[in-house]
MIGU-570876 format. One record per residue (C-alpha): residue in one letter; x, y, z. Coordinates in steps of 0.001 Angstrom, whole numbers, plus 500000, padded with zeros to 6 digits. Layout:
N
AXYZ/...
! end
This chain:
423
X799884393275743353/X801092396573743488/X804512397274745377/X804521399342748444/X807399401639747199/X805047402892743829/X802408403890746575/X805267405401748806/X806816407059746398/X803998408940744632/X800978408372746188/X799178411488743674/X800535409862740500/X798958406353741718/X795461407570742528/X795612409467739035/X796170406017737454/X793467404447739705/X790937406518738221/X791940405762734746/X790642402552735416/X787578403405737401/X788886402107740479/X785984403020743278/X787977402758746510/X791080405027745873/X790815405922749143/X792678402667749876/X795894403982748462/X795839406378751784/X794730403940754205/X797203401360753013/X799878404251753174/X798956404539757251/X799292401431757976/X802869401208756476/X803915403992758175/X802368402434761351/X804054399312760173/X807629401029759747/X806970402706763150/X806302399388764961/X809098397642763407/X811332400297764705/X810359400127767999/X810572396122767564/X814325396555766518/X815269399124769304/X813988396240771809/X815838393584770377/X819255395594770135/X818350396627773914/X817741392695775293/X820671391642773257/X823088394496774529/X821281393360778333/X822034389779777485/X825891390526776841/X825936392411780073/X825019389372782158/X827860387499780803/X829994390183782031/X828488390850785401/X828694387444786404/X832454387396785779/X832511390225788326/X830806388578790917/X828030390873790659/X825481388648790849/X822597390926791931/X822989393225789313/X823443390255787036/X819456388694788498/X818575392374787737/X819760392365783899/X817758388928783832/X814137390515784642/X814608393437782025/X815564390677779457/X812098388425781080/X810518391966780178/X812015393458777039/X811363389515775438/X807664389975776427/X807300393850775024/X809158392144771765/X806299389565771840/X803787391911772167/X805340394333769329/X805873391283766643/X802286390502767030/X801182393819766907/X803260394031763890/X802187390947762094/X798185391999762225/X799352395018760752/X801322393933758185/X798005391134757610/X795688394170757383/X797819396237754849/X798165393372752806/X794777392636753090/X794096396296751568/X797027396025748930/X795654393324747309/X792510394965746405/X794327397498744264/X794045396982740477/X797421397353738155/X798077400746736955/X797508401096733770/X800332402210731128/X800643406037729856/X799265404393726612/X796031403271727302/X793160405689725923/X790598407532728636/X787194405156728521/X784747403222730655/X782918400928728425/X784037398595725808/X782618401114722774/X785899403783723570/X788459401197722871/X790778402154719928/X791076400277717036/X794538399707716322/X794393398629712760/X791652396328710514/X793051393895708218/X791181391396705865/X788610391000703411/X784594390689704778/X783023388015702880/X779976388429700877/X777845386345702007/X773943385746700638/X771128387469702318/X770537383143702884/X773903382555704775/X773449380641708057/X775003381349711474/X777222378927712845/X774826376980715387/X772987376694712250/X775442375321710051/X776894372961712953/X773309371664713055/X773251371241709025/X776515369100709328/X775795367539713067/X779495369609713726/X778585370511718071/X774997369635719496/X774769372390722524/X771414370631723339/X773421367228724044/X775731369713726535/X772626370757728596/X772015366811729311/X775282366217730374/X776149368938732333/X774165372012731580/X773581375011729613/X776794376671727904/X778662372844727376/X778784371753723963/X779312368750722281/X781565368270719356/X781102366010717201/X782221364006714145/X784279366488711696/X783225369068714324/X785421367529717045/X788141366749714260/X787810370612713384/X788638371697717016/X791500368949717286/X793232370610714001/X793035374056715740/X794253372649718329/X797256370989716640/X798013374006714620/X797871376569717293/X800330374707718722/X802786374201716252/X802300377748715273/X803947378200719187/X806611376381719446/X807909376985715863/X807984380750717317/X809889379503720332/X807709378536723188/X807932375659724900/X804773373165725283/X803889372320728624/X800375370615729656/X799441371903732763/X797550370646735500/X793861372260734662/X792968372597738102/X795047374702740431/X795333375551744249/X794357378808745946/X798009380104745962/X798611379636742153/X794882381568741348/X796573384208743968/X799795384501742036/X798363385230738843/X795551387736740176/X792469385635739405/X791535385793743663/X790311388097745297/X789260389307742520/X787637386726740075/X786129384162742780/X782604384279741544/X783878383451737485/X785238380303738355/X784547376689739279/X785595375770742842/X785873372173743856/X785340372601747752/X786190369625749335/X789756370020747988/X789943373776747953/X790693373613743977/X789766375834740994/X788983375079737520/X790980377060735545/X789928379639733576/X792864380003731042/X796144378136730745/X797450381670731775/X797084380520735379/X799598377078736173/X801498377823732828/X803108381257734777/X803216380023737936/X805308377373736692/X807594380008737810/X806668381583741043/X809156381792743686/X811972381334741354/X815271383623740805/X816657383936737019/X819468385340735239/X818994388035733153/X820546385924730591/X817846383452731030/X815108385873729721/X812474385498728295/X811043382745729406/X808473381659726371/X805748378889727161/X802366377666725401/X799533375093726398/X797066374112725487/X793565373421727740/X790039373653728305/X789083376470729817/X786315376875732681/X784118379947733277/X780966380349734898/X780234384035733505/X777888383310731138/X774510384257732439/X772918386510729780/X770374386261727339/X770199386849723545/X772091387218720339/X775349387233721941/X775162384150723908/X774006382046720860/X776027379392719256/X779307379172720318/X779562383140721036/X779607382310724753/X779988379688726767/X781228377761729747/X783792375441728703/X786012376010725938/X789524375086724239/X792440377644723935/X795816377642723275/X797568380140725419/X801411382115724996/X803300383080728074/X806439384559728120/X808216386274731603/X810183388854730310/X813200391118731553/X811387394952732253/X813442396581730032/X812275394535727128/X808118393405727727/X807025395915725337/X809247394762722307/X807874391089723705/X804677392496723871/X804413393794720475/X806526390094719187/X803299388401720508/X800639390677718745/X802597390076715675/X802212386068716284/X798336386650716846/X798057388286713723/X799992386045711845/X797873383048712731/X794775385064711891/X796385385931708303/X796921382610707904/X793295381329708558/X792486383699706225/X790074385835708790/X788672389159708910/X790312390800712301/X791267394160713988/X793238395134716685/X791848396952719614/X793650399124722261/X791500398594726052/X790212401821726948/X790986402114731268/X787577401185732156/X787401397664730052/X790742396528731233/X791212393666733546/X791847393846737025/X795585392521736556/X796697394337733149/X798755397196732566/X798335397156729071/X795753395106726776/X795100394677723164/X792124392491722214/X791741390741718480/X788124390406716622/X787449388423713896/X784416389448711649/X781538386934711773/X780181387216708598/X776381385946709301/X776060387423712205/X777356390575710645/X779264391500713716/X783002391490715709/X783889388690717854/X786875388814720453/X789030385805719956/X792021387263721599/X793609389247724665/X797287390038724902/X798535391602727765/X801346393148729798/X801389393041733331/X804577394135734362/X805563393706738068/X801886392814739094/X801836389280738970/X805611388641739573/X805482390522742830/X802760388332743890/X804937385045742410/X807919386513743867/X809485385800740894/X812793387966739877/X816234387958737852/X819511389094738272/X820243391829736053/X824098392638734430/X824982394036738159/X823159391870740303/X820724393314741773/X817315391190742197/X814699392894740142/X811129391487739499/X810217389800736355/X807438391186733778/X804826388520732607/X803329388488729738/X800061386081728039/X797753386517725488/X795162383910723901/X796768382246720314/X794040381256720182/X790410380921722040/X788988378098719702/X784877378874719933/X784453382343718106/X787222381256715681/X785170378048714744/X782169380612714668/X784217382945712325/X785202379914710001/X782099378228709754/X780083381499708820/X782685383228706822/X783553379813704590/X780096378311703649/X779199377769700376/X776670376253698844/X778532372936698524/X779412373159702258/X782194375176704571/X785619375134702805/X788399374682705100/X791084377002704875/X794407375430703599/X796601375573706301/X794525373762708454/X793412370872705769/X796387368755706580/X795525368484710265/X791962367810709240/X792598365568706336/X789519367197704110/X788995370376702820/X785096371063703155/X782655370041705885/X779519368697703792/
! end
């Protein structure tokens, strides 16, 4: 959520930023900047009453001393009066400070001086490409087909379950995802992070905190009766592990990973890129978080493209590094950079990545600050990014690694796996 004083302080500069992103209702910006001078107006006017009942208050003390008990009855009815005008005025003041929130909270994150002009996914920037493409026979198979040559995931088993978009892993398949898993992980916390398992379902005021409502409602499971969400990505109880809290500066960063399955109901179209693992409903990731002092979340931001990569060098996969235009960037990011691996049957990019900056967006809406070197309370930057989203890097492996004596597995992975080819 955006703070008050960025709108106060330059509304123009705002609205400029709002259309970077393709924002639709700038004219909330002015409407929310009414009601806060209404707001201010009202809480005067609250504050003048208050020092007037309490100055009438102390006068009755004094009154009475004197004997004056008349004038002391008549001190009494204007404090019976000013306590129901200060009644009236806190209400007042309360629906207006509901209904600017209200407003606030529809406002997207501005988006940082660095992101390039563009509405659609084909104007992001490509950073940088690294890697070899495999050449791969005109005969090579796409990954559903190799998982069915190998019985690796049956996404026909899924549907039976549960429904479309739920596979099952199986066999060397589910030993495959396990290693990723495993090494993901270990990948993590050797660069720092702490593990936590979070809980995978969350409460209204933790998908709040991290942006996902009001903005995502319709992209994610909701359990009713309990007023839960499935959760999309780690992202969301791994960074409000610290909402409401107060750091010292010395404290920072904060550097977490988990792993979990992730829940999203926003696959619903048709085609090539919905086949296979390319898209589905339930997946395994392994997320970073880190919650960063201001002055530093671009240095941590560029640390955790740098541990991205690395893990993609590693696997030995095709990637590049893409810069969000405005109009592709999430509702909650100031600044994004997605990673693509090169599925080499398919003959296309796959996005098996996001890392992002959100600077004060989240952490205003966790409350969650540091003192810095001269102790003034300043809000925290967070920080995630996916290391990594296991389904398009199975894809990637599967296609890019097949042989004709089956899919060789790369090397750092073949101790968690304990073989080196699926056959």
């Amino acid at each position: 959520m955006l703070e008050i004083s960025v709108l106060r302080s330059n509304a123009a500069t705002v609205k400029e930023k709002l259309a970077k992103k393709y924002f639709a209702e700038i004219n909330l910006v002015d409407e929310i900047l009414v009601l806060d001078e209404k707001r201010r107006q009202i809480q005067k006017e609250t504050d003048d009453l208050l020092a007037e009942q309490n100055l009438a208050a102390k006068s009755i003390g004094a009154l009475m001393q004197k004997g004056e008990k008349e004038a002391a009855e008549t001190e009494k009815a204007k404090v019976a009066v000013l306590k129901e005008q200060s009644k009236q005025k806190e209400e007042l003041l309360a629906a207006v400070e509901n209904e600017q929130q209200q407003l606030l909270v529809r406002l997207p994150n501005l988006p940082h001086e660095s992101v390039p002009e563009g509405k659609t996914p084909e104007q992001n920037v490509v950073v940088r490409e690294s890697g070899n493409k495999p050449n791969l026979s005109e005969t090579a198979l796409p990954h559903w087909d190799i998982a069915k040559k190998y019985d690796l995931f049956d996404l026909e088993l899924g549907v039976k379950i549960t429904g479309a978009g739920f596979p099952v892993y199986k066999g060397k398949g589910a030993k495959l995802q396990r290693a990723l898993i495993s090494f993901f992980l270990d990948k993590a916390t050797e660069a720092g992070y702490t593990e936590v398992i979070p809980p995978f379902i969350v409460n209204e005021s933790s998908a709040f905190s991290t942006g996902q409502l009001p903005d995502k409602e319709g992209q994610m499971y909701y359990a009713n009766l309990d007023g839960f969400y499935l959760i999309p990505t780690a992202e969301v109880p791994v960074t409000n592990i610290v909402r409401g809290d107060i750091f010292n500066e010395k404290d920072l960063p904060l550097k977490y990973c988990a792993y979990s399955p992730c829940f999203r109901r926003e696959a619903g179209s048709y085609g090539k890129d919905v086949r296979g693992l390319n898209r589905v409903h339930q997946f395994d990731k392994v997320e970073i978080v880190q919650i960063a002092n201001p002055d530093k979340s671009y240095q941590v931001l560029e640390e955790m493209l740098a541990h991205v990569e690395n893990i993609l060098n590693l696997l030995n996969l095709p990637y590049r590094i893409l810069r969000l235009c405005g109009g592709d960037m999430s509702f909650t990011s100031a600044l994004t950079f997605d990673f693509e691996v090169w599925s080499g049957a398919q003959k296309r990019w796959l996005e098996v990545s996001s890392v992002s900056n959100f600077e004060t967006f989240q952490s205003n809406r966790l409350k969650t600050r540091f003192r810095d070197e001269n102790k003034k309370t300043r809000l925290v930057h967070t920080l995630n990014g996916s290391a990594l989203a296991l389904p398009r890097i199975v894809a990637a492996l599967l296609e890019n690694n097949q042989t004709e004596n089956g899919v060789a597995i790369p090397e750092v992975l073949q101790k968690y796996t304990g073989f080196s080819t699926l056959q």
